[in-house]
KOLDO-420103 format. One line per 2 residues: their letters; for each residue x, z, y of N, C-alpha, C, O. Coordinates in steps of 0.05 Angstrom, whole numbers, plus 5000, padded with zeros to 4 digits. Each point is the difference from the previous one (the first is absolute). Example, Ala and Ser with C-alpha at 12.3 -4.5 7.8 and 13.67 -1.06 7.14 Angstrom:
2
AS> 5264:5156:4886:4982:5000:5024:5018:5000:5024:5021:5013:5000 | 4972:4973:5021:5016:5001:5024:4985:5014:5022:5010:5004:5022
***
This chain:
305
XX> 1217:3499:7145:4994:5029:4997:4998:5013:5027:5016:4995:5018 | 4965:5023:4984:4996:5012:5031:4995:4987:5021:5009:5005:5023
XX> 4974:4975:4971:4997:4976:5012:4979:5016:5036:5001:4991:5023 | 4990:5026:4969:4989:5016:5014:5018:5011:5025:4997:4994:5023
XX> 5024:5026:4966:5017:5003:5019:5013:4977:5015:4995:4995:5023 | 5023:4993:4963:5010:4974:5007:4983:4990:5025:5013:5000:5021
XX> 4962:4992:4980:4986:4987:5027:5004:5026:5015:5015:4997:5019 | 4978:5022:4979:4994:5024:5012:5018:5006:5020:4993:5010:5021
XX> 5047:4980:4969:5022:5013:5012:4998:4969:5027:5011:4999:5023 | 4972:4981:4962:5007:4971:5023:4984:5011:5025:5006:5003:5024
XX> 4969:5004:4961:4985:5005:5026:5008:5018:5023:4999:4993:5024 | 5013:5036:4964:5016:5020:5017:5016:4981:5016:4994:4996:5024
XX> 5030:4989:4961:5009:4990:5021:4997:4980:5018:5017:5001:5018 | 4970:4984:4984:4976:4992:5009:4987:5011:5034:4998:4988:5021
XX> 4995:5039:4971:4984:5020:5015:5024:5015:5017:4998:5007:5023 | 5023:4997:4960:5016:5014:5021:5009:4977:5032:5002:5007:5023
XX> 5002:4970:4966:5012:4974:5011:4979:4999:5027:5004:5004:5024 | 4976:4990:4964:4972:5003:5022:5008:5029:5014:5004:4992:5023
XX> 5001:5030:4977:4991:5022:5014:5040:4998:5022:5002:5010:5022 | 5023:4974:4963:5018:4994:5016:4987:4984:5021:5000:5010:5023
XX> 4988:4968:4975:4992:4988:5023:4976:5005:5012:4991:4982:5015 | 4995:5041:4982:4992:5017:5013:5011:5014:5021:4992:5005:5023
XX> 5033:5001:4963:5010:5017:5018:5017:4985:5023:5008:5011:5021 | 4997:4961:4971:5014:4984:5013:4975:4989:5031:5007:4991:5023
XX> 4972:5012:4968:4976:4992:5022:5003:5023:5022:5000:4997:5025 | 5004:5028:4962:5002:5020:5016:5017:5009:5022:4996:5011:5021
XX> 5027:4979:4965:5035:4994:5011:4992:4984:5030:5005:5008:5022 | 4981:4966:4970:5003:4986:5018:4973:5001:5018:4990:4981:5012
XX> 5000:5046:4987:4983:5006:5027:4973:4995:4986:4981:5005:5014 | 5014:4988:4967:4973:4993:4986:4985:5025:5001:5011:5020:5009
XX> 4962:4982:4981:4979:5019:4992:4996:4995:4971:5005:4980:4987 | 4982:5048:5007:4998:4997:4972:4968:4989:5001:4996:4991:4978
XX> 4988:5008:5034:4976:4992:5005:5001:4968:4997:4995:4988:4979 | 5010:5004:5037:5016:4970:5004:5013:4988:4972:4992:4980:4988
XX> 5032:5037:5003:5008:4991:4968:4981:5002:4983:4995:4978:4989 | 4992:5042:5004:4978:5003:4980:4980:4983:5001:4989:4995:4979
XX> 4997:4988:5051:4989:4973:5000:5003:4984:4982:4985:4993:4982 | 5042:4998:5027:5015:4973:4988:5014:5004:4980:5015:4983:4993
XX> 4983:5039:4993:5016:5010:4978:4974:4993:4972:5001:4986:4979 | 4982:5029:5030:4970:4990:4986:4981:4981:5000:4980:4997:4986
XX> 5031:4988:5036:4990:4973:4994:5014:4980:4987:4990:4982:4987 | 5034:5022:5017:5021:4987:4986:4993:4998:4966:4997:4982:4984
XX> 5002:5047:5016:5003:5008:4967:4966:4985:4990:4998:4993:4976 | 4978:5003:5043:4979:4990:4990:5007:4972:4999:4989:4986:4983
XX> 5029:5004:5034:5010:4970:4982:5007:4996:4985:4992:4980:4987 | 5035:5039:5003:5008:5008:4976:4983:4997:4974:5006:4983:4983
XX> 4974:5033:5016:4987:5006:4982:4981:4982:4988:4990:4998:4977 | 5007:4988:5044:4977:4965:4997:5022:4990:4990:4995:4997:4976
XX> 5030:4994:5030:5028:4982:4983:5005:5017:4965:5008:4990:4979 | 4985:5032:5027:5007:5005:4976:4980:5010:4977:5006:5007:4977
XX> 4971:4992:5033:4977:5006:4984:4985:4969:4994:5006:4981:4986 | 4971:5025:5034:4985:4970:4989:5007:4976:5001:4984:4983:4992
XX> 5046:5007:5021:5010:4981:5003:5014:4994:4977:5000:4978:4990 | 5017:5046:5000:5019:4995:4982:4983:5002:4977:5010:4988:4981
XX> 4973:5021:5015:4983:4998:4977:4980:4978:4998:4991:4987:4981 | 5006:5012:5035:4982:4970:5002:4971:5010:5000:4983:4983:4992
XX> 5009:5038:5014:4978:5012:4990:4991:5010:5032:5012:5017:5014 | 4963:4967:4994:4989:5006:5024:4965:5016:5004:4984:5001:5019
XX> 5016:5008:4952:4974:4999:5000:4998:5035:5010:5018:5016:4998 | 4956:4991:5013:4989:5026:5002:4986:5022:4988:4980:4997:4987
XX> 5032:5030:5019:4981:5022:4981:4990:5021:5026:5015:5013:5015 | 4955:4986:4984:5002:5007:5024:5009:5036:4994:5012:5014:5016
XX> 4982:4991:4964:5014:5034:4996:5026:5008:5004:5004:5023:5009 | 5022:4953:4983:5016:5000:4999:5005:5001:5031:5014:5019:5009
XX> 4974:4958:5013:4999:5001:5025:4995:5019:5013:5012:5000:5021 | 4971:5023:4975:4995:5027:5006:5016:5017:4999:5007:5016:5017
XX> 5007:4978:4948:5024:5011:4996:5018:5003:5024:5002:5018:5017 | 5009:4960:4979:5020:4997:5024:4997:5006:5028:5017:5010:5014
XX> 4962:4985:4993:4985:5022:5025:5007:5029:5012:5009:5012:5019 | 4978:4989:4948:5008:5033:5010:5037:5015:4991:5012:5021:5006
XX> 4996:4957:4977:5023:5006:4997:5015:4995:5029:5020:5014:5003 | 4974:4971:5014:5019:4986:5031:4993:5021:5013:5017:5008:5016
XX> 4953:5010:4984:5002:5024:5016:5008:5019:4995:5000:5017:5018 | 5011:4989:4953:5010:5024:5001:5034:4995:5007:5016:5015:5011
XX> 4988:4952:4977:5028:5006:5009:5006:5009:5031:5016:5017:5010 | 4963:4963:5003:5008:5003:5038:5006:5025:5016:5013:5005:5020
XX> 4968:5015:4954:4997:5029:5021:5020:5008:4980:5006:5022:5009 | 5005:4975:4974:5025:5014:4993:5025:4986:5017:5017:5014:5012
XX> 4984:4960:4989:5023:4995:5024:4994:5011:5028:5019:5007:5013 | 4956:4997:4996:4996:5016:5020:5007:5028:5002:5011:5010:5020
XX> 4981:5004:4957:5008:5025:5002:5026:5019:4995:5008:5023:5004 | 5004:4944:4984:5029:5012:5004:5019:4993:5019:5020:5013:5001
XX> 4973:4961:5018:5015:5011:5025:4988:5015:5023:5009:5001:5023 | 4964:5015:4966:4997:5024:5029:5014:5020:4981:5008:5018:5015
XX> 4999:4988:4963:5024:5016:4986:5027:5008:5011:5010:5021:5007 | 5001:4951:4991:5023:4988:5015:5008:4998:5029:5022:4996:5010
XX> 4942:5010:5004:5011:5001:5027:4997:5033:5010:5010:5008:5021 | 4978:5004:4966:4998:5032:5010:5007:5016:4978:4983:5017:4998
XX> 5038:4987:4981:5014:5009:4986:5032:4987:4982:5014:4980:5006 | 4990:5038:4976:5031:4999:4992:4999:4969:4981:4990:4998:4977
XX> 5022:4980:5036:5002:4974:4981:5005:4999:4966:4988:4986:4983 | 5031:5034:5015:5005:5008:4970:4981:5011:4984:4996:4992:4977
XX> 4992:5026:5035:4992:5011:4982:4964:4986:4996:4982:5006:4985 | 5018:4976:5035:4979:4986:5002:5005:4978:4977:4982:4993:4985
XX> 5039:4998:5013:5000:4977:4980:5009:5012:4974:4995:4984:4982 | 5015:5035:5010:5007:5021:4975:4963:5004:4995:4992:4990:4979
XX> 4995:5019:5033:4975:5005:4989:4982:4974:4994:4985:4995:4981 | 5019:4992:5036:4990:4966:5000:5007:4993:4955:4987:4999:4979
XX> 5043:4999:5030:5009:4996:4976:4991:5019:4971:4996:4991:4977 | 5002:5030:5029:4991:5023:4980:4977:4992:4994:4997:5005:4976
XX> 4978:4981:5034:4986:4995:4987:4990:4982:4980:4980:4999:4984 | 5036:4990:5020:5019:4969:4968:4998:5013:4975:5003:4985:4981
XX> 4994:5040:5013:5003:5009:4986:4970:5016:4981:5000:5008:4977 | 4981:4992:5041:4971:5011:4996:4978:4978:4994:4979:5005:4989
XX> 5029:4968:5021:4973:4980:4992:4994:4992:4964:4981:4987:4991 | 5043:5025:4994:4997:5000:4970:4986:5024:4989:4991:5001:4977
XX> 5008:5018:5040:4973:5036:4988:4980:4984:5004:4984:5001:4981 | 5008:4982:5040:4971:4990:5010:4996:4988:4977:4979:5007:4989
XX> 5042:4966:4992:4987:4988:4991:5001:5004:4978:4983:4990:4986 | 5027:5020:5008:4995:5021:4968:4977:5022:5000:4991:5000:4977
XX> 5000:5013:5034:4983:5015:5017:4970:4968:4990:4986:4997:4980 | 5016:4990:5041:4984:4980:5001:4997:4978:4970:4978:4992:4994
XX> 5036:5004:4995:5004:4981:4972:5013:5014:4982:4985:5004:4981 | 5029:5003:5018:5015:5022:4970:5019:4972:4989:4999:4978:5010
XX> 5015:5029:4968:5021:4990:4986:4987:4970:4987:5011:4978:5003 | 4960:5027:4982:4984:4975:4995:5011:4973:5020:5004:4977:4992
XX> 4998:5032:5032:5004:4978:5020:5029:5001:5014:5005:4995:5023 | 5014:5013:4954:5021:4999:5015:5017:5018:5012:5023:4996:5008
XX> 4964:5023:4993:5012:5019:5026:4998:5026:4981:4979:5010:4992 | 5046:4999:5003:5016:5031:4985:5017:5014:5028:5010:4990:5020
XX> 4988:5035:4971:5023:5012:5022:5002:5024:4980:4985:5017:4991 | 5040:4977:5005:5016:5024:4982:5017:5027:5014:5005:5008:5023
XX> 4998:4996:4962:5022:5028:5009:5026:4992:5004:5015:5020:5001 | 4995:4960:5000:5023:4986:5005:4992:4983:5031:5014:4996:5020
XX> 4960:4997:4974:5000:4981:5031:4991:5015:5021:4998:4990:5022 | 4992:5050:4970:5002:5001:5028:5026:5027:5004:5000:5020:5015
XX> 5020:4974:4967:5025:5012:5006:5020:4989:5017:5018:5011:5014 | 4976:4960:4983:5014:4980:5011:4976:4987:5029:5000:4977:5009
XX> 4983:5046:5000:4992:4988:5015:5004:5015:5017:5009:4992:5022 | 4985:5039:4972:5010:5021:5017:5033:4992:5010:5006:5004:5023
XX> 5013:4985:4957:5029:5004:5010:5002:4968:5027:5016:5000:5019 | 4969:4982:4976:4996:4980:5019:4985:5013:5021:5002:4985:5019
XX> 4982:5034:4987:4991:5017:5024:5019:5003:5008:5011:4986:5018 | 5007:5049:4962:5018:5009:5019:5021:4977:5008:5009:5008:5021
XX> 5003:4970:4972:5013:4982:5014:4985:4981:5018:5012:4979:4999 | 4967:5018:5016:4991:4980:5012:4993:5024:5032:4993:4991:5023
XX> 5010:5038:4969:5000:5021:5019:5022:5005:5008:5007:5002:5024 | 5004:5000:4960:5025:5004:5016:5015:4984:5008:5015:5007:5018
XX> 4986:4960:4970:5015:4980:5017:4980:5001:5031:5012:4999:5021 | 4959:5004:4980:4988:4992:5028:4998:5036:5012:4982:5003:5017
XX> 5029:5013:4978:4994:5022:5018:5015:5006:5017:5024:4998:4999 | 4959:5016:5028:5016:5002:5025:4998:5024:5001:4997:5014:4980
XX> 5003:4996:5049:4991:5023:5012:4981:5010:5008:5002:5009:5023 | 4981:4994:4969:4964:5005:5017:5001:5004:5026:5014:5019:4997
XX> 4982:4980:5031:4986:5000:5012:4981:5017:5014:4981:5001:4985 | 5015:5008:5027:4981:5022:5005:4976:4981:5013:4977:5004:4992
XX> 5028:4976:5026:4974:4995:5015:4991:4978:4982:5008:4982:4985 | 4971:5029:5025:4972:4975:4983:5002:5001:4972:4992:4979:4990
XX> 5014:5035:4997:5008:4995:4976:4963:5011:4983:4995:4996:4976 | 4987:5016:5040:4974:4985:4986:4989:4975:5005:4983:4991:4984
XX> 5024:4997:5035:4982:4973:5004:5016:4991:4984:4988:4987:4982 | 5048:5014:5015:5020:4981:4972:4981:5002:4974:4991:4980:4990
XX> 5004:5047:5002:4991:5002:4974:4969:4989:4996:4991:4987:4981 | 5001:5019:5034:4972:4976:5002:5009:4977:4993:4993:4993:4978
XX> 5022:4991:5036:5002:4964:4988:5015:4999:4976:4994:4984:4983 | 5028:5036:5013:5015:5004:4981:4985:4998:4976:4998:4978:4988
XX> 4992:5040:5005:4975:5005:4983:4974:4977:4996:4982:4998:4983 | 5022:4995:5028:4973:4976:5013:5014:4971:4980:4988:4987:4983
XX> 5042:5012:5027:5013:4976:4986:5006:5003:4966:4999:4982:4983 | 5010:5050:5013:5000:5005:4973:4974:4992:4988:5004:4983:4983
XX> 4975:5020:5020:4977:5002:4976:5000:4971:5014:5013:4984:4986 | 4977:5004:5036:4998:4968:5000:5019:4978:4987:4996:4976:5000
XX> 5032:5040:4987:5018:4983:4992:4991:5003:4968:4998:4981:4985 | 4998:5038:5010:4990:5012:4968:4973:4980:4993:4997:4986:4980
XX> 4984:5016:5045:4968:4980:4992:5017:4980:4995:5006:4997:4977 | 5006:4982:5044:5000:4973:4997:5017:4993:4974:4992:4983:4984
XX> 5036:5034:5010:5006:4986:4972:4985:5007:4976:5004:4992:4977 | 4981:5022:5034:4979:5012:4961:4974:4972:5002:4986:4992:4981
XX> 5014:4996:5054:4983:4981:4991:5012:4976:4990:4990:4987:4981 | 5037:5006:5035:5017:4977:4984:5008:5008:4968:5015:4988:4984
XX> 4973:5031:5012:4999:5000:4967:4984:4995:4985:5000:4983:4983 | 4981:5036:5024:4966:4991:4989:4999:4970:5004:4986:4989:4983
XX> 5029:4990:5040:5002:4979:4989:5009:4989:4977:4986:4983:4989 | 5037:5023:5003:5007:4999:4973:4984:5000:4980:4998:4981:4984
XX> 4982:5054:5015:4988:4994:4985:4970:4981:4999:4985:5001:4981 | 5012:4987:5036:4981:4978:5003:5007:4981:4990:4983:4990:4985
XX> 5039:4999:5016:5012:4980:4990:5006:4999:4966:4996:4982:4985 | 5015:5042:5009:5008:5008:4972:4971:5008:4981:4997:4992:4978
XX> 4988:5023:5033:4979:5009:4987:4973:4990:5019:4991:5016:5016 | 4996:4957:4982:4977:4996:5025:4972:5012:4991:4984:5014:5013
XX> 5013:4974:4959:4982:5013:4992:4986:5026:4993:4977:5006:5003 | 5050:5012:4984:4991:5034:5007:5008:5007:5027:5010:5022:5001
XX> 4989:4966:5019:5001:5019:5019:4972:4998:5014:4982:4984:4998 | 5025:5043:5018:4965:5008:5011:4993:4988:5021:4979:5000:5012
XX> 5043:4987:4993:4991:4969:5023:4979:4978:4994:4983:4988:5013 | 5027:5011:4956:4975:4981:4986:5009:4972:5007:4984:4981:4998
XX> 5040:5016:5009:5012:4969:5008:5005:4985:4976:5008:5012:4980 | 4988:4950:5021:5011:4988:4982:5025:4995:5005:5008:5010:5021
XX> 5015:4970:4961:5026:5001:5001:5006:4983:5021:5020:5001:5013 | 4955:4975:4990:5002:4976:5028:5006:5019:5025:5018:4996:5017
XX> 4958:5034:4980:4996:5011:5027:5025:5011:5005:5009:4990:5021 | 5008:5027:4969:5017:5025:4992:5024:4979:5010:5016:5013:5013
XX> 4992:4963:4985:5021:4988:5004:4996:4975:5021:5006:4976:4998 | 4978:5042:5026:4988:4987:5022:5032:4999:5026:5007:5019:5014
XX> 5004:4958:4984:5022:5006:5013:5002:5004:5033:5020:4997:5013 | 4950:5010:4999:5004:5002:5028:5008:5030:4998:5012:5004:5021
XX> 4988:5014:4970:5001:5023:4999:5020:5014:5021:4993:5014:5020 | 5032:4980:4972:5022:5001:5029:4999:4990:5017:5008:5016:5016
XX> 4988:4962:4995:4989:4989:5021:4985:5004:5020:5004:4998:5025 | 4971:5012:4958:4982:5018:5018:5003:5028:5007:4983:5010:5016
XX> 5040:5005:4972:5007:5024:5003:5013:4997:5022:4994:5014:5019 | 5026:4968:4982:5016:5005:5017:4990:4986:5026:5014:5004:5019
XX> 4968:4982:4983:4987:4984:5017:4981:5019:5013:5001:5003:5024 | 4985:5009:4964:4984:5026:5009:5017:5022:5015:4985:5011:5017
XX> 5037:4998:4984:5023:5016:5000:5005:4993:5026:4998:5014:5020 | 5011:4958:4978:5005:4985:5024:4982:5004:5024:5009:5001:5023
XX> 4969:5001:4974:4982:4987:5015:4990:5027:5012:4987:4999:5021 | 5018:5027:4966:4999:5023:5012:5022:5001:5013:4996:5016:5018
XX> 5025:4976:4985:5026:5013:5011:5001:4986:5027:5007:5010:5022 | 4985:4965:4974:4995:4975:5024:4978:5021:5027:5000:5003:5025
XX> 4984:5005:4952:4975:5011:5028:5012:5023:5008:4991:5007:5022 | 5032:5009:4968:5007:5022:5014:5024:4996:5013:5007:5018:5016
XX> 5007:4963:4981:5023:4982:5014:4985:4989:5030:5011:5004:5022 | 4966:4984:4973:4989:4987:5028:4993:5030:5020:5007:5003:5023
XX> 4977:5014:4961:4996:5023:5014:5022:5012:5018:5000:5003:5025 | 5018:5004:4955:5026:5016:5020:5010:4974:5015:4990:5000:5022
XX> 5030:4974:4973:5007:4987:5007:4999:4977:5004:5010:4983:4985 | 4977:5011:5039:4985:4976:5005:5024:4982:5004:5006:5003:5024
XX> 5017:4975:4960:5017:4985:5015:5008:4989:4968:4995:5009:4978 | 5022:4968:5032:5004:4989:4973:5029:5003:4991:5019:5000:5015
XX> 4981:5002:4965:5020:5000:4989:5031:4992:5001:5004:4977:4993 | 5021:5038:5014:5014:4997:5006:5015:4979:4977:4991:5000:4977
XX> 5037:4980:5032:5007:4986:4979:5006:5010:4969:4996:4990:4979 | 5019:5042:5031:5016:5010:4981:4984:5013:4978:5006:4999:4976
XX> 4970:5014:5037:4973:5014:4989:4989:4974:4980:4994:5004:4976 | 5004:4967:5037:4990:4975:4976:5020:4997:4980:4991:4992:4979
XX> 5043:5014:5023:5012:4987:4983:5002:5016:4980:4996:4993:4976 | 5012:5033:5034:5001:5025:4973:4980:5015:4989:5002:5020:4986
XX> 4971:4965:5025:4968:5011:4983:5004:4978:4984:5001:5005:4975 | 5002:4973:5031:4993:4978:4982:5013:5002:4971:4989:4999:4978
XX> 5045:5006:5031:5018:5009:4975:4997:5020:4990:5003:5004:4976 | 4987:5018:5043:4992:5028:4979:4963:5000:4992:4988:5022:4997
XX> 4998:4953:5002:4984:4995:4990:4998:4981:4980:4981:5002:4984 | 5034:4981:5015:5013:4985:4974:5014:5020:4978:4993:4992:4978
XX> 5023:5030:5020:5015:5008:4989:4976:5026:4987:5003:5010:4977 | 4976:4996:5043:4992:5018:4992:4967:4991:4976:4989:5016:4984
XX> 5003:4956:5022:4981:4986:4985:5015:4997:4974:4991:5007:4978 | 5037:4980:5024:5011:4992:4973:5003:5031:4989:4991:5003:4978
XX> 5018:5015:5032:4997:5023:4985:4974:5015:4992:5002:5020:4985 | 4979:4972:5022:4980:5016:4987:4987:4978:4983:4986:5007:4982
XX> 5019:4957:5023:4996:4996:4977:4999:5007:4969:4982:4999:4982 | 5059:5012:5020:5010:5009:4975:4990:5028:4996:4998:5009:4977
XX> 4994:5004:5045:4988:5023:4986:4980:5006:4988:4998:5020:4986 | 4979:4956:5020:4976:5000:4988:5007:4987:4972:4988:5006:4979
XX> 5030:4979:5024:5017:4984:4965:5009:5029:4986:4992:5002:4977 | 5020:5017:5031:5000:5011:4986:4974:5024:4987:4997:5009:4977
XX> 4992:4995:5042:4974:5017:4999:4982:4987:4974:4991:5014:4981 | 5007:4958:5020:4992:4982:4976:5008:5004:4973:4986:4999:4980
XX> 5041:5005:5021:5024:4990:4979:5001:5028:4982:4994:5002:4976 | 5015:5017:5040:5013:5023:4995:4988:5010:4971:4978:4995:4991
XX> 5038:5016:5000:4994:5012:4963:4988:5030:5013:5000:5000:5024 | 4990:5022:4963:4991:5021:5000:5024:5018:4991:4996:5024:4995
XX> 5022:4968:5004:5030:5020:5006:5008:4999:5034:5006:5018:5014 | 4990:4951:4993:5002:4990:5028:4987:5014:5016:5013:5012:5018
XX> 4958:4990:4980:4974:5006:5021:5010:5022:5009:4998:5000:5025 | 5011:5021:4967:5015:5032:5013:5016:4987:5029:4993:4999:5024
XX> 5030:4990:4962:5030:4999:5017:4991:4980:5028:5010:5006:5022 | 4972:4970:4976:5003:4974:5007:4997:5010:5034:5017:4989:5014
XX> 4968:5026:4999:4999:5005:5024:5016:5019:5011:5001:5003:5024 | 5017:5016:4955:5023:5024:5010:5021:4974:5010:5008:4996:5023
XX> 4999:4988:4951:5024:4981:5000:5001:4990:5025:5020:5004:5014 | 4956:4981:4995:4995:4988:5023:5007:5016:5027:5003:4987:5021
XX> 4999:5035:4980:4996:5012:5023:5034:5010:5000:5014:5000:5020 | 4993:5005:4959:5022:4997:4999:5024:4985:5005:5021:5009:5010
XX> 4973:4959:4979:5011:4978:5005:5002:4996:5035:5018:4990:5014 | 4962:5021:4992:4997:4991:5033:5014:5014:5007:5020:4989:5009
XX> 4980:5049:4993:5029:5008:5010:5033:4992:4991:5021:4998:5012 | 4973:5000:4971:5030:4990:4985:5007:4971:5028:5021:4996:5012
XX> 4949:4987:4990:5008:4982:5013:5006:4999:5032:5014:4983:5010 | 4975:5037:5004:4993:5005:5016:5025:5009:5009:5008:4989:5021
XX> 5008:5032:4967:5023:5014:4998:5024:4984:5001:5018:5005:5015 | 4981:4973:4965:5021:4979:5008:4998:4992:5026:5019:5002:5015
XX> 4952:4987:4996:5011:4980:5026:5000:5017:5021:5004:4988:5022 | 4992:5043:4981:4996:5014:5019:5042:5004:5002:5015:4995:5019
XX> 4992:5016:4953:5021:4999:5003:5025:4989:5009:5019:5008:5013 | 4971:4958:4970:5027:4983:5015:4993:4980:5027:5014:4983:5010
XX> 4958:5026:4996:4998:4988:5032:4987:5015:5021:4994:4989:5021 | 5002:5035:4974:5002:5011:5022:5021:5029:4994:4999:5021:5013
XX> 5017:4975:4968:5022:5025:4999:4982:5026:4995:5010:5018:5012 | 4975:4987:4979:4982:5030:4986:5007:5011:4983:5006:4987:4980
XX> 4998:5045:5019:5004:5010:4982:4971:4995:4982:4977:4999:5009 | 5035:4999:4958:4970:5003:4987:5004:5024:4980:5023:5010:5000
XX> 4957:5000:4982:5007:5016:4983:5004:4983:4970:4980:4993:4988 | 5040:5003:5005:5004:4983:4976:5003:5020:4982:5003:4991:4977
XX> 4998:5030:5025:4991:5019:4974:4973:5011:4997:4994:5010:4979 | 4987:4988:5044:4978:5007:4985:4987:4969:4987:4985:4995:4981
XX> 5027:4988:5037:4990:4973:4981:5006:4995:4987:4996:4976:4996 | 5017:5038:4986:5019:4998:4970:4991:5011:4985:5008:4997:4977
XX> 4966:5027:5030:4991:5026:4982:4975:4983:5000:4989:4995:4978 | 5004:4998:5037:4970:4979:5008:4995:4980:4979:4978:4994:4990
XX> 5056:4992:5003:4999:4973:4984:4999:5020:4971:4980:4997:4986 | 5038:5021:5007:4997:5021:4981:4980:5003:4982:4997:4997:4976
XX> 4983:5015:5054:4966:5001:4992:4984:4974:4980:4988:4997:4979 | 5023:4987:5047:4985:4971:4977:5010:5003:4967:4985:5006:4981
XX> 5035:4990:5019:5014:5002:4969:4982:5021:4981:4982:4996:4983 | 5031:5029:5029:4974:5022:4988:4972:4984:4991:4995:4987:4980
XX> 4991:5018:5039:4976:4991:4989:4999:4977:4996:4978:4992:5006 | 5037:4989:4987:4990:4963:4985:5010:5009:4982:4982:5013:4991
XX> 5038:4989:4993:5005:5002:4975:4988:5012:4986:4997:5024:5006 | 4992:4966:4971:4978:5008:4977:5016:5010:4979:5005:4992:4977
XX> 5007:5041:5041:5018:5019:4985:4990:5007:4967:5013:5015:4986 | 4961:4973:5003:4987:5020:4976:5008:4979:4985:4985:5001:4980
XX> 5030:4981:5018:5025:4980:4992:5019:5011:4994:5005:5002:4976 | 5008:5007:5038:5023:5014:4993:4997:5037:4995:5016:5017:4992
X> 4962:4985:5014:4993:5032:4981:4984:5003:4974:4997:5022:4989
***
């Protein structure tokens, strides 16, 4: 049961684990330029071990390959645009908005397919979506800032709607997969379950980040920058495996919650290891109103009314 969330909460943690040894690259003098290399290429190994290998299924769609194309560029300029976020504005409230938008790629696809395909949003899922806002704002909010704070909201803004495109497209995968024939892709079920799909996203991703890595920093890679991209690119491929498992899986009570939960799970996670290894205060009450939220909107309250 909730087989949807269930992958959903692996992947969060998963993603938080990757963004600790992130921060562990950083610790030890690393660039985030440099990690995001080897963090994305990593994860395109990943995704060959866990897609066409583990399926056994090597064959090609070249749409699906497009797919993934353009899915690796939108991810890149959303990892791009959120650390020029991160480097000329407030960290918090950069990743509180990052996260807030976990919550909008289900209007798109209801909006885009309707309930026929899965996708309901009730008056329960966006009561419980608003109350996972106000907790994902107020666990990441700081102080604003006075300088630069339009060039912040430029990338700020830039990462929200690029985080909103890429999971409404890792959905519309779903429905490729679930529905091949009505969709307006016009794909068969061989094409629609073309397993290079991640691979090439993240390989494409890669391969932008590589050319703007050589640009700024011509030198290779320090030890510490190879060991903790590698692990926070392992950790971060196995997690978006499960997230795309869930994107697949999920029931149409699910499709609301599955990307709030997620974004959630990651501060929840994030909050632990910030806490007991580098001693941080966190806000464990708005991540409590946050987890709240989820409950609110997953439960299929017209059950019990």
């Amino acid at each position: 049961m909730f087989l949807g969330l269930q992958l959903m909460i692996v992947a969060g943690v998963l993603t938080a684990l990757s963004n600790f040894f992130y921060r562990r690259s950083i610790d030890a003098g690393g660039t985030s330029r440099a990690f995001l290399v080897i963090q994305l290429s990593m994860m395109s190994f990943v995704a060959i071990l866990l897609n066409p290998m583990r399926a056994g299924n090597y064959s090609f769609s070249v749409g699906m390959i497009l797919y993934g194309i353009v899915s690796g560029i939108v991810f890149s300029l959303m990892m791009s645009s959120i650390g020029k976020a991160l480097e000329c504005g407030p960290a918090g409230l950069t990743i509180a908005l990052l996260n807030a938008s976990t919550v909008f790629p289900i209007l798109g696809m209801v909006a885009l397919y309707g309930k026929g395909f899965g996708f309901e949003y009730t008056l329960w899922n966006g009561v419980g979506s608003l109350i996972v806002l106000a907790g994902l704002f107020w666990a990441g909010f700081e102080k604003v800032r006075s300088q630069a704070m339009g060039k912040w909201l430029f990338f700020a803004i830039g990462a929200f709607a690029l985080h909103i495109l890429f999971l409404i497209l890792l959905q519309i995968r779903g429905v490729l997969l679930n529905f091949p024939q009505e969709h307006f892709f016009a794909l068969s079920s061989e094409q629609a379950g073309c397993q290079w799909f991640m691979p090439v996203a993240f390989f494409t991703a890669a391969a932008i980040q590589l050319f703007v890595y050589l640009r700024k920093e011509m030198r290779r890679p320090a030890p510490q920058e190879m060991r903790f991209g590698l692990l926070g690119g392992t950790a971060n491929g196995l997690g978006t495996f499960f997230l795309l498992w869930s994107t697949e899986v999920a029931t149409s009570i699910e499709q609301a919650m599955i990307f709030p939960l997620f974004a959630v799970t990651i501060v929840l996670g994030c909050n632990l290891w910030s806490r007991f290894f580098y001693k941080e205060d966190v806000h464990w009450k708005a991540t409590a109103i946050a987890l709240g939220g989820i409950a609110v909107g997953t439960i299929d309250w017209r059950a019990f009314l």
